[in-house]
VEXDREN-2710 file (C-alpha; in Angstrom, 1 decimal):
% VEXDREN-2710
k/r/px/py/pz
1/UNK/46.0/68.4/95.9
2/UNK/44.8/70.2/92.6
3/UNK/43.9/67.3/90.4
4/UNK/42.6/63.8/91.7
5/UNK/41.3/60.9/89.6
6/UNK/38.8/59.1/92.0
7/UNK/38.5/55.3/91.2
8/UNK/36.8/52.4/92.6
9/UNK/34.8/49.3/91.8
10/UNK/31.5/49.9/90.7
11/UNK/29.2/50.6/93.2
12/UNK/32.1/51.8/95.4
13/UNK/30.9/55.1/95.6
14/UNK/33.1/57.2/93.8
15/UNK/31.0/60.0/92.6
16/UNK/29.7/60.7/95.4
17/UNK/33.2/61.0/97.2
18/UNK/34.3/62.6/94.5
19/UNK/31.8/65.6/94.5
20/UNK/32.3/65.8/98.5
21/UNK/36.3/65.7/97.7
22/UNK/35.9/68.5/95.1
23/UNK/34.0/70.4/97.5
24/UNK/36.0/70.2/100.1
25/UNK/39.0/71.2/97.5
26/UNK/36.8/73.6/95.9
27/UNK/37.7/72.5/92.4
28/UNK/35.1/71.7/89.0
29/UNK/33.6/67.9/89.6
30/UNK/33.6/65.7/86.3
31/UNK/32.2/62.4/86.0
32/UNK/33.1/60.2/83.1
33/UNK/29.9/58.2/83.5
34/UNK/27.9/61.3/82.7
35/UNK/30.2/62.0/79.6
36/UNK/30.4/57.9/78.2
37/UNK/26.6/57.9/78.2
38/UNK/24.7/59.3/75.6
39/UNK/21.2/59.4/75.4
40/UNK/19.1/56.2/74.9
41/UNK/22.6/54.8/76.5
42/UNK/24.3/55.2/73.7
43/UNK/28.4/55.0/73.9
44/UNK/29.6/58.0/73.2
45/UNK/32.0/57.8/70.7
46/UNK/35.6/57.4/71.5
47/UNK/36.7/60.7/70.1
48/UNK/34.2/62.6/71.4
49/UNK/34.7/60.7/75.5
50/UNK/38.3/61.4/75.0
51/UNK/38.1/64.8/73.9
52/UNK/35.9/65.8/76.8
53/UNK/38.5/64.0/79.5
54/UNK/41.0/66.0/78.1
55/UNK/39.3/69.3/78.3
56/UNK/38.2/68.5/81.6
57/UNK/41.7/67.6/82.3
58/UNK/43.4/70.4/81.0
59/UNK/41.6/72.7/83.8
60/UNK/44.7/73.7/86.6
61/UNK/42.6/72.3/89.3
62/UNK/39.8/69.4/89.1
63/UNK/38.4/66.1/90.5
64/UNK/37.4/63.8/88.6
65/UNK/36.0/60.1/88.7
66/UNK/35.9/56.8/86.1
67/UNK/37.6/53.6/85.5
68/UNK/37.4/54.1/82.2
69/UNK/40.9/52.5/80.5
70/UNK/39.9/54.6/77.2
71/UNK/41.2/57.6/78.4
72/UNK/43.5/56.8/81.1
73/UNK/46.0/57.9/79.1
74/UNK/44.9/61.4/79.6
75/UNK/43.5/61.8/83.1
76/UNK/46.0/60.0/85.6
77/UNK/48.8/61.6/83.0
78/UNK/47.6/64.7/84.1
79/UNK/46.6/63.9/87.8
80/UNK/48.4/64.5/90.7
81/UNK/46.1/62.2/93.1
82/UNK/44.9/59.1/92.7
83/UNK/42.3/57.9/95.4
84/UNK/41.2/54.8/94.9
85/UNK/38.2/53.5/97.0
86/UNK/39.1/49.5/97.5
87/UNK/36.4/48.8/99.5
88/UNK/35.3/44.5/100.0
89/UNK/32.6/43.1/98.4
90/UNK/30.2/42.5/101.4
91/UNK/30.5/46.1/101.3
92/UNK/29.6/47.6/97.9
93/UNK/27.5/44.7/96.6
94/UNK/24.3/45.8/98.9
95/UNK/25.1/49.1/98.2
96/UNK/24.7/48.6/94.6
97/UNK/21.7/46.5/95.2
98/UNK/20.3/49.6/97.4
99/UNK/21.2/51.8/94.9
100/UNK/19.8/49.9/91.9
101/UNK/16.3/49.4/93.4
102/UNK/16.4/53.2/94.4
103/UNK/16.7/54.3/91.0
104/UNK/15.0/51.9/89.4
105/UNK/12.1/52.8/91.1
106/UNK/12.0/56.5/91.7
107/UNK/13.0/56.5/88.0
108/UNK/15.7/58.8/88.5
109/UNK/17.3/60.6/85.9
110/UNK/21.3/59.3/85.6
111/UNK/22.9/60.7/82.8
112/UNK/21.6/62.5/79.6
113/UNK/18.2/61.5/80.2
114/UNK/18.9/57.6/81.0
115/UNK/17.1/55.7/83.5
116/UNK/17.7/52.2/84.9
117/UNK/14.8/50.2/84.3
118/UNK/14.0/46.7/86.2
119/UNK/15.1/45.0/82.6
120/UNK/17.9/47.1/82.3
121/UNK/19.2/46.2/85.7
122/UNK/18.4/42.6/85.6
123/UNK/19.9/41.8/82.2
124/UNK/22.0/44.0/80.7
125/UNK/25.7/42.7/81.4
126/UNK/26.8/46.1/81.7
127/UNK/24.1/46.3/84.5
128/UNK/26.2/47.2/87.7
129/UNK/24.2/44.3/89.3
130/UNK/26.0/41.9/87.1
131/UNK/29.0/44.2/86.0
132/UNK/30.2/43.9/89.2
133/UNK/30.6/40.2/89.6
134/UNK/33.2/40.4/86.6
135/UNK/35.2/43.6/87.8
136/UNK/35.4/43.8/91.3
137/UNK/37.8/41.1/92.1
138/UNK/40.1/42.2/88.6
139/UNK/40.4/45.4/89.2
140/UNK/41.3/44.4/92.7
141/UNK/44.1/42.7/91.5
142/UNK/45.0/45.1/88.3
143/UNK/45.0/48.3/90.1
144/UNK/48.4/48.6/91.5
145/UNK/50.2/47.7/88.1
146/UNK/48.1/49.9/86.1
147/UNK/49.3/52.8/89.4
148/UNK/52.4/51.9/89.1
149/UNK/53.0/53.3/85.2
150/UNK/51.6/56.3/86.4
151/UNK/54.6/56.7/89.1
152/UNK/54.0/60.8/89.6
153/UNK/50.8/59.6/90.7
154/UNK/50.5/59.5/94.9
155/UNK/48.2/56.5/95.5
156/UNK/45.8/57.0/98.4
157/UNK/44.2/53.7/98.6
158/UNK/41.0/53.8/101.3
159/UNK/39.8/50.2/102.5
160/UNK/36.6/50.8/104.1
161/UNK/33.9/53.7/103.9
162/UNK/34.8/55.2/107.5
163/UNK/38.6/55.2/106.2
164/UNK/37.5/57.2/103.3
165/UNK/35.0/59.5/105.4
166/UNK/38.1/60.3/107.9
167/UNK/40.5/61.1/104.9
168/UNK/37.8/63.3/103.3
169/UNK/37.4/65.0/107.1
170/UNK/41.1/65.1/107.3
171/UNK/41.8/67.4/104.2
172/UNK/42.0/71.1/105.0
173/UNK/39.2/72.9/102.9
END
């Protein structure tokens, strides 16, 4: 495994598994979040988020993780690996609550300086609290045909966190 695209629901986990897994590999980490959000939480724009993935990308060896359909074309083209991290609901959605109340009040830095704030997290639709509720269950169901035109790709597909944690434990560092 030189180059693995980690994907998952939001809230699912998949930076951190994704910095353990590239660790583990010991391959370069990149995390599309960190590149699709410019300070002030501005979009980056589309050139320059595509243009970074393929950089990234054109490494020999690299993990990497993001849904993001905008430059799918490049990543799982170029990956190897996909792992997706399917995990239910009841699972992730405390986790994201958890996670949201964590940074929201240690005021931890994200990405380029961002911070989630209590308004941020509450109202903003592209708030994971409320992103969630219109992804999780469609990218549930989209994932496997959106796999499937990728068909070089091998599809590890982890259901729960312990399945994910024995996978990771199973890979020969």
């Amino acid at each position: 495994m030189q180059r693995v695209i980690v994907i998952g629901t939001t809230g699912s986990g998949k930076t951190t598994f994704a910095r353990a897994l590239a660790h583990r590999l010991g391959v370069p980490h990149g995390e599309q979040d960190a590149w699709n959000h410019q300070p002030d939480w501005q979009v980056a724009p589309l050139a320059q988020f595509r243009a970074q993935v393929s950089l990234f990308t054109a490494q020999e060896s690299w993990v990497m993780d993001g849904n993001y359909s905008k430059a799918r074309d490049i990543g799982w083209a170029r990956a190897q690996t996909l792992v997706w991290l399917d995990y239910p609901a009841w699972v992730v959605y405390p986790r994201i609550v958890r996670r949201t109340l964590r940074r929201v009040v240690t005021r931890q830095e994200l990405w380029n300086g961002n911070r989630e704030t209590w308004r941020g997290a509450l109202l903003d639709p592209e708030a994971p609290l409320r992103w969630f509720w219109r992804t999780h269950w469609k990218r549930r169901r989209e994932i496997p045909e959106l796999v499937a035109g990728f068909p070089h790709l091998r599809l590890v597909r982890l259901k729960s966190p312990g399945e994910a944690a024995r996978w990771l434990q199973s890979l020969n560092g």
